[in-house]
C-alpha positions as CSV (number, residue, x, y, z in Angstrom):
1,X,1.1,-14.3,-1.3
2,X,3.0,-14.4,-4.5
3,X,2.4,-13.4,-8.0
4,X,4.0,-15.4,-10.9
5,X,4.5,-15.3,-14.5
6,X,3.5,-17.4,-17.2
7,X,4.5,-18.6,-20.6
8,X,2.9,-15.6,-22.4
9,X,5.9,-13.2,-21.3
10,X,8.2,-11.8,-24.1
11,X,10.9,-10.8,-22.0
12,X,10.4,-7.1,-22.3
13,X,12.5,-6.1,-19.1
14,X,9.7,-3.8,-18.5
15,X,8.7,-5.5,-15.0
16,X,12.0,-6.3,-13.6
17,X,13.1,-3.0,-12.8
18,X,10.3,-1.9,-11.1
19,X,10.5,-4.6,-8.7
20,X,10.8,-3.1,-5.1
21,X,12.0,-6.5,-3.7
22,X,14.3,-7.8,-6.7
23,X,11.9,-10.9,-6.8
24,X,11.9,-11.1,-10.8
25,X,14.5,-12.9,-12.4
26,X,15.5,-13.5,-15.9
27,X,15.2,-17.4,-16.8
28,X,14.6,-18.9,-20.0
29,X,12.2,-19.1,-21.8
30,X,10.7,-16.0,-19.8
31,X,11.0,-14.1,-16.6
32,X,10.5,-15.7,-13.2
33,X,8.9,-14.3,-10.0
34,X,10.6,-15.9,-6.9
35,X,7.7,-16.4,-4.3
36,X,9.7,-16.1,-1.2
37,X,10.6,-12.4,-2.4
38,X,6.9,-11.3,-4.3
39,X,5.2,-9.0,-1.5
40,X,3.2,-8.1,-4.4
41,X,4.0,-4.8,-3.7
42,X,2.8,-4.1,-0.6
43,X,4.9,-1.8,2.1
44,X,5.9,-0.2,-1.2
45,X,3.5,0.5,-3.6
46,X,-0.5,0.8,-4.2
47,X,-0.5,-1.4,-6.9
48,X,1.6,-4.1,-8.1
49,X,4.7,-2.8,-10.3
50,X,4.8,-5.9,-12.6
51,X,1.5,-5.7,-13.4
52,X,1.3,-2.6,-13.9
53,X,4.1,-1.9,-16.8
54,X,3.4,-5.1,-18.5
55,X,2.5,-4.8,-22.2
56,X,0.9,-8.8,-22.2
57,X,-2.3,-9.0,-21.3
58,X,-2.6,-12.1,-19.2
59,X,1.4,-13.1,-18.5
60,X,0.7,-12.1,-14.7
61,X,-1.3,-14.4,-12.4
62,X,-2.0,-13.2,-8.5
63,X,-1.3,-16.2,-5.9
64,X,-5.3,-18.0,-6.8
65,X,-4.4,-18.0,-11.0
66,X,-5.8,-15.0,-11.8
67,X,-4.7,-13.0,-14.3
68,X,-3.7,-9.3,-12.9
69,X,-4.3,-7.7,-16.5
70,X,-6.9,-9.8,-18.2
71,X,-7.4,-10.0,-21.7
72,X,-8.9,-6.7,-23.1
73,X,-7.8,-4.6,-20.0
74,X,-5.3,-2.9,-22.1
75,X,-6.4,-2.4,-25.1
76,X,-10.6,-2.3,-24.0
77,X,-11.2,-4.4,-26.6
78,X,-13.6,-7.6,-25.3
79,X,-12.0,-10.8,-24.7
C-alpha cells in the first residue's frame, strides 16, 4: 500500500507539504514517495493529499500503476 511518483513530476513542492506522514522526499530529477511511510492517507485524510494538489496529470501512480489523476481529470479535456 504505497503510492509513487513518476518521471512526469516538475517538482512543484505542491505535494510535499501536505503529506501527513512526511513520506515525500525531494530527489533528483523529481520527488520521491518512500513506501514504508505512504499510508496513502488513510487514518488522516479522505482522499490522498498528493494527489489531490498535484498540477500533473498522471505523475501519481496508486500501488497497481494507476494513475490517481489521469489524463484529462484536470482539465476535462479527453485523453
Amino acid at each position: 500500500m504505497a503510492f509513487s511518483i513518476i518521471d512526469s513530476c516538475i517538482n512543484c513542492w505542491a505535494c510535499q507539504p501536505l503529506c501527513p506522514t512526511h513520506a515525500i522526499y525531494e530527489a533528483q530529477p523529481h520527488f520521491l514517495i518512500t513506501a514504508s511511510q505512504c499510508t496513502e492517507c488513510a487514518g488522516h485524510y479522505a482522499d490522498p493529499q498528493c494527489a489531490s494538489i498535484c498540477p500533473v496529470e498522471g505523475a501519481i501512480l496508486d500501488s497497481t500503476g494507476h494513475a490517481l489523476n489521469p489524463l484529462g481529470s484536470l482539465t476535462g479535456l479527453p485523453a
